[in-house]
C-alpha positions as CSV (number, residue, x, y, z in Angstrom):
1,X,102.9,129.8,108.3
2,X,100.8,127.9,110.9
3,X,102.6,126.6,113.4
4,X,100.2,123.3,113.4
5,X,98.1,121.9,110.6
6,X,96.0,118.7,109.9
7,X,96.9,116.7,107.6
8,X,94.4,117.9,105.0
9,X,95.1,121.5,105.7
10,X,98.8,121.0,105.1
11,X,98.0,119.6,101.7
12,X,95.5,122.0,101.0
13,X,98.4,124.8,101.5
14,X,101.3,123.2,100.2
15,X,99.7,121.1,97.0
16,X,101.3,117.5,96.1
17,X,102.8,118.8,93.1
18,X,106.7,119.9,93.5
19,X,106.9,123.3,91.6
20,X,109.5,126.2,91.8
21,X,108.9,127.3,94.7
22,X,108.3,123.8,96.4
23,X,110.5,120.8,97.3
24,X,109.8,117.8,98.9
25,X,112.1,115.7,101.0
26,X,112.6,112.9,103.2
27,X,114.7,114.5,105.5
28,X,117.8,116.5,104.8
29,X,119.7,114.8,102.4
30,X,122.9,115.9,100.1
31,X,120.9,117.2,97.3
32,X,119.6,119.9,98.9
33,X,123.1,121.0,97.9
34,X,121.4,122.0,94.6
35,X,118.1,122.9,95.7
36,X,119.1,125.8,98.2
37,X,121.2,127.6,95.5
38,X,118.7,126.6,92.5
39,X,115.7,128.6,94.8
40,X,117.7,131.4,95.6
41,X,118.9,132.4,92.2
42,X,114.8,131.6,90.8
43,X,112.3,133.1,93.2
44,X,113.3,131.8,96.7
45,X,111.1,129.1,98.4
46,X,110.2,126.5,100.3
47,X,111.7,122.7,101.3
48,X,109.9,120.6,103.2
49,X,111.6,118.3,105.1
50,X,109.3,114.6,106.2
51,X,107.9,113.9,103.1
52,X,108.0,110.7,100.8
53,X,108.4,110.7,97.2
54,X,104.8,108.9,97.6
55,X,103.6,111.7,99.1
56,X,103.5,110.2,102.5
57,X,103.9,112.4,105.6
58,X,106.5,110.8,107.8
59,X,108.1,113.5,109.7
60,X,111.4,115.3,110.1
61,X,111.8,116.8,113.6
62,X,113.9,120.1,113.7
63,X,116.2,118.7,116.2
64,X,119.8,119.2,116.7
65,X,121.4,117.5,114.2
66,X,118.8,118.5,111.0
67,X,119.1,122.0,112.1
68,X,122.8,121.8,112.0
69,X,122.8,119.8,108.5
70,X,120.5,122.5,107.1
71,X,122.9,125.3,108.4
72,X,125.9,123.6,107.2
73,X,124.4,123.2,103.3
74,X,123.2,126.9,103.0
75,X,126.7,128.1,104.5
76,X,128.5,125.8,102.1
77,X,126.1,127.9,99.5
78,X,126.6,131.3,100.8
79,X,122.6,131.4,101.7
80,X,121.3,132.1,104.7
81,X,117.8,130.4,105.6
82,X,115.3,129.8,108.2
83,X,114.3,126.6,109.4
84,X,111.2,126.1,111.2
85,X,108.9,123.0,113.2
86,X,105.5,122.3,111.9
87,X,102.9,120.1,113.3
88,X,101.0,118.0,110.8
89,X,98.6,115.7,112.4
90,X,100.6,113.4,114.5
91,X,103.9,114.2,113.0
92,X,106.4,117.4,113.2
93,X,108.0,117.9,110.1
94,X,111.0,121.2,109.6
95,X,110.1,123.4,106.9
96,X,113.5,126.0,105.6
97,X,112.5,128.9,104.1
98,X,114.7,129.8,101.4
99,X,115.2,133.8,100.0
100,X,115.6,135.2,96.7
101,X,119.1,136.1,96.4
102,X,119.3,139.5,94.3
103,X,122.8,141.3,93.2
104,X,125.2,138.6,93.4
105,X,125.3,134.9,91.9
106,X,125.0,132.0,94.5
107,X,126.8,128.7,92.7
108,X,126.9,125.3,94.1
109,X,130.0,124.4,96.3
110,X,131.7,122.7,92.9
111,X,130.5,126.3,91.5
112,X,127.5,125.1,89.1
113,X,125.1,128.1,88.9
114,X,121.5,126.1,89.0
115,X,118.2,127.2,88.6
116,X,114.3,126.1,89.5
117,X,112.8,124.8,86.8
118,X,109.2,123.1,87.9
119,X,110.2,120.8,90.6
120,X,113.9,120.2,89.2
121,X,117.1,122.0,89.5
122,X,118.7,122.6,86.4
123,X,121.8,124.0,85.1
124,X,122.4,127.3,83.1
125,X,124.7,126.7,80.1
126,X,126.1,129.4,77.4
127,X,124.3,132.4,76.8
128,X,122.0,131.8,79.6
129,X,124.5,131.4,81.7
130,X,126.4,134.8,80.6
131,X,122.9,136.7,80.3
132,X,122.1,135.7,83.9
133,X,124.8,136.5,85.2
134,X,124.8,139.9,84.1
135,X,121.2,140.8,84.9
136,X,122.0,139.6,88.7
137,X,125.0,142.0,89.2
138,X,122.6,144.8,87.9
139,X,120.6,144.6,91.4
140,X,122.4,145.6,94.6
141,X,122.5,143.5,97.3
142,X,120.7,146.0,99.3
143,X,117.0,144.7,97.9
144,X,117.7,141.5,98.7
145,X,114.8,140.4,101.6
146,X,116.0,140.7,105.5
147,X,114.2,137.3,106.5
148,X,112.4,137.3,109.8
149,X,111.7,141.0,109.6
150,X,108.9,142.2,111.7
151,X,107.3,145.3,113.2
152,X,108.9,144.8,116.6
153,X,112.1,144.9,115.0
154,X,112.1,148.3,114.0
155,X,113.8,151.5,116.0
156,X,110.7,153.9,115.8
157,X,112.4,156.3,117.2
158,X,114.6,156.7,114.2
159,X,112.0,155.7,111.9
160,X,110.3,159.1,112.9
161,X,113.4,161.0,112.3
162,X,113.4,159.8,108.9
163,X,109.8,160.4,108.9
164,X,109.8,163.7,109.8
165,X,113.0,164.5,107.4
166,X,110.6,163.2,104.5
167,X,108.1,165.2,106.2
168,X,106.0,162.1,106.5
169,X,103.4,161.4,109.8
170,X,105.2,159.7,112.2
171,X,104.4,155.7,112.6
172,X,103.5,153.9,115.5
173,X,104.3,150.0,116.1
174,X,101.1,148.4,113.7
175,X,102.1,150.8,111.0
176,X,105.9,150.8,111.2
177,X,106.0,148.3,107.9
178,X,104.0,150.1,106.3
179,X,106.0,152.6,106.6
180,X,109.4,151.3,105.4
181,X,107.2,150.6,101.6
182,X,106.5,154.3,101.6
183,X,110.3,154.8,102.5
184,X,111.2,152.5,99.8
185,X,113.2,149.7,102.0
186,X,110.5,147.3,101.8
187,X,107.6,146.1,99.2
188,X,104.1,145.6,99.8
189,X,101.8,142.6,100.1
190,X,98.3,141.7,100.6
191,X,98.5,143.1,103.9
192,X,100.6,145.6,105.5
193,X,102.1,142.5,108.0
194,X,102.7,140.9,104.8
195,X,105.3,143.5,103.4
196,X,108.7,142.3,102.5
197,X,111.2,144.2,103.9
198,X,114.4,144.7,102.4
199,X,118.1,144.7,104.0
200,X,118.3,148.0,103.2
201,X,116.2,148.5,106.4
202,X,117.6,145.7,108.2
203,X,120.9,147.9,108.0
204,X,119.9,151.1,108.8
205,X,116.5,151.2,110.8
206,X,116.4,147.6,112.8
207,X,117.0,148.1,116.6
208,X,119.3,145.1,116.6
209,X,121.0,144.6,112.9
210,X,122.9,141.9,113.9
211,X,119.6,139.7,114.4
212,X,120.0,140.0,110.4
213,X,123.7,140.1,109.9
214,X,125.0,137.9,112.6
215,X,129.1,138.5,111.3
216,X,128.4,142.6,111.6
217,X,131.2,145.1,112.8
218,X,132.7,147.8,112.2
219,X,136.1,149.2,110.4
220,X,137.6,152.3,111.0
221,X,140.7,153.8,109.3
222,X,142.6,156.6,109.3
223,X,145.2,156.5,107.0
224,X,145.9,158.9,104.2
225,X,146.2,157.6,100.2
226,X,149.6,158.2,100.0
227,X,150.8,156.0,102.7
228,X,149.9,152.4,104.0
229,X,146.0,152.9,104.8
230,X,145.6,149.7,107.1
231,X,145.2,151.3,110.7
232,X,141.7,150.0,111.8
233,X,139.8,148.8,114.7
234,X,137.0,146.6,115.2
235,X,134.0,148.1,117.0
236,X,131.0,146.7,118.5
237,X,127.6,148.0,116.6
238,X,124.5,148.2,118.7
239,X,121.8,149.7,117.2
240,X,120.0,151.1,114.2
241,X,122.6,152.0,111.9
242,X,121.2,155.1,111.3
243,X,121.5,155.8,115.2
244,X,125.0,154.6,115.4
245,X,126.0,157.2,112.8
246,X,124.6,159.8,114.0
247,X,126.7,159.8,116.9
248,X,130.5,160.8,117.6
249,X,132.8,158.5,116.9
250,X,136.3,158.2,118.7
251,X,139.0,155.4,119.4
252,X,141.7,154.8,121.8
253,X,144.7,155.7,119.8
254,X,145.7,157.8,116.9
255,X,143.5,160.9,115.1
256,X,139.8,160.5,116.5
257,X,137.3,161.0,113.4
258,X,133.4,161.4,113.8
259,X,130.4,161.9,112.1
260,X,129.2,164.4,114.8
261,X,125.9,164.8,116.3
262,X,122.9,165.0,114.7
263,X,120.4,167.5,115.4
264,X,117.2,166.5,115.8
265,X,114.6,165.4,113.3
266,X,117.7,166.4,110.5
267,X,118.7,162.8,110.0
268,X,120.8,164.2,106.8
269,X,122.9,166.5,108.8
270,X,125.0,163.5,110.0
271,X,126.1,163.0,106.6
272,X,127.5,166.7,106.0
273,X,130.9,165.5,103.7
274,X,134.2,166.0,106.2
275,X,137.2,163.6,105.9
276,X,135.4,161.9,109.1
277,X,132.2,161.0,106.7
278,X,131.2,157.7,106.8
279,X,130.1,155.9,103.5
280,X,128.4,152.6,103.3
281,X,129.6,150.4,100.9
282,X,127.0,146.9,99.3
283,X,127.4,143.6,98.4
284,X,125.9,140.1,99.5
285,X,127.2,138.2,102.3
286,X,130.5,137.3,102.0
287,X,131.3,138.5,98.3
288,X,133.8,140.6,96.8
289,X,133.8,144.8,98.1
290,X,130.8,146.1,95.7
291,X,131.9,147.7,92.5
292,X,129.2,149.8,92.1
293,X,129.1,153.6,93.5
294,X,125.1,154.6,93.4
295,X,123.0,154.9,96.6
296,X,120.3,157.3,95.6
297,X,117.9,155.2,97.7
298,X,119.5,156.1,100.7
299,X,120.5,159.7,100.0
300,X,116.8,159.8,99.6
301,X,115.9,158.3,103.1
302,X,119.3,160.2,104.7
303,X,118.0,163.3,103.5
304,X,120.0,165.9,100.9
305,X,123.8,165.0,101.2
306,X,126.9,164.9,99.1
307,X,128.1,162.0,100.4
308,X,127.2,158.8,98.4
309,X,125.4,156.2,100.8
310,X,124.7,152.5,100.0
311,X,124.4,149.8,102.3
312,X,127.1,147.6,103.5
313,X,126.0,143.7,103.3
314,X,129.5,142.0,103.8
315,X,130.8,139.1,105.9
316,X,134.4,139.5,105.6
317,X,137.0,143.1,105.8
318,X,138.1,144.1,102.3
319,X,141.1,146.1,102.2
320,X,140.8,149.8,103.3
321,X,143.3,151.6,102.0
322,X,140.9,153.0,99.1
323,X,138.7,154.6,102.4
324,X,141.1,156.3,103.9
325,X,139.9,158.8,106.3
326,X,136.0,157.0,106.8
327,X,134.7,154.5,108.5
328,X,132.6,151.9,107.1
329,X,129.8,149.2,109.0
330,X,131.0,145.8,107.8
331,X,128.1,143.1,107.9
């Protein structure tokens, strides 16, 4: 999106007329309470904050205090957005971008599931509700969109490695998203900057994850199934995921377990099974440990292993106890 538009520009890109995908309002007022989860659980979108009901542009400066307000509404809703300044004509107005939330249900703080229905928020009742519901646990968290993502973002060199495992040509920086569609961690659009790439990519192949996941660390345990499994440390994660498991890992105290080395261009080899492997585990920000045990897109990218590999997309520790003897990147 431009960063500055006339006024008749700005209309001829955003339309008068509120759809699905398109809210208008004053400034940032409580009902946006509604609109944030009603977007994400539709097709994600766009409020636009310094517009009348009369269609009037007045402005909304992203200052302090609105981006704060919008903050504090998509936490309240479990969401995470992007809020950005526009200059239209004489006026800035703050424009939040709002993702399609895949894999897990996003309610309203009272817990009303909602969804975009022209330029209304409406609620789902009965079968719809049920039916809904159970199509959106079908989708892993994993394919939800990593907002913000861009070329410079990615760790070519891991890229390659992955590259070269798939026996793919190695990318350079204008082709790297292009890339991550062939891989299957990101979809295409009109243009290869246009891709959108998926958190499956933010997790393993970004150079700085927790751009993307700002609550990210790491658990390790080493307890056994037959006895209290609640030994772990937190540990600071820097890097592409795929980078930071590829390499030994080791505490201060108790049995040291690690992933070993990778050799190069054999990104799978750091997944050989061992009681040190690591697994990945899904789910959305902040919701319950994923129930679901799949991860053939990552064995895939990872290269042949036995080891079952999704992502992890999670805010807050679950218990361990049930991964004894791995590790597991907590975001």
């Amino acid at each position: 999106m431009p960063e500055r538009l006339s006024e008749d520009d700005f209309w001829n890109l955003f339309g008068r007329i509120e759809h699905q995908s398109l809210d208008f309002k004053r400034g940032v007022p409580d009902d946006i309470l509604a609109t944030i989860p009603a977007m994400a659980m539709t097709d994600g979108g766009l409020i636009v904050h310094g517009v009348a009901d009369d269609r009037t542009i007045i402005g909304c400066p992203l200052s302090q205090n609105t981006a704060d307000r919008i903050q504090r509404y998509a936490r309240e809703c479990d969401v995470e957005v992007r809020a950005r300044p526009v200059q239209v004509g004489e006026s800035e107005i703050t424009v939040t971008e709002m993702p399609e939330i895949r894999g897990r249900v996003v309610t309203t703080p009272d817990g009303r599931l909602l969804r975009r229905v022209g330029g209304d928020s409406q609620p789902l009742r009965g079968d719809a509700h049920s039916r809904f519901i159970r199509e959106r646990e079908d989708r892993p968290g994993e394919e939800e969109p990593a907002r913000g993502f861009r070329s410079d973002d990615v760790d070519l060199s891991v890229l390659n490695e992955v590259l070269a495992a798939e026996a793919r040509p190695a990318a350079e920086r204008d082709n790297a998203l292009r890339a991550l569609v062939d891989l299957g961690v990101a979809l295409p659009g009109e243009s290869s900057a246009d891709a959108t790439v998926l958190r499956a990519a933010a997790v393993l192949l970004a150079r700085d994850p927790g751009k993307f996941f700002p609550t990210a660390h790491l658990l390790g345990s080493w307890g056994i199934r037959d006895r209290d499994a609640t030994e772990s440390i937190p540990r600071g994660c820097r890097g592409s995921g795929l980078a930071f498991v590829a390499r030994p890992l080791s505490h201060d105290g108790g049995r040291a377990q690690g992933t070993g080395a990778r050799p190069p261009g054999r990104v799978g080899d750091a997944w050989a099974p061992s009681p040190g492997a690591g697994r990945f585990r899904c789910d959305g920000d902040g919701g319950a440990p994923c129930r679901r045990a799949g991860g053939g897109r990552f064995r895939r990218v990872l290269g042949d292993s036995d080891v079952t590999v999704t992502a992890v997309l999670h805010a807050d520790a679950p218990a361990v106890g049930a991964f004894a003897g791995c590790w597991a990147i907590q975001m």
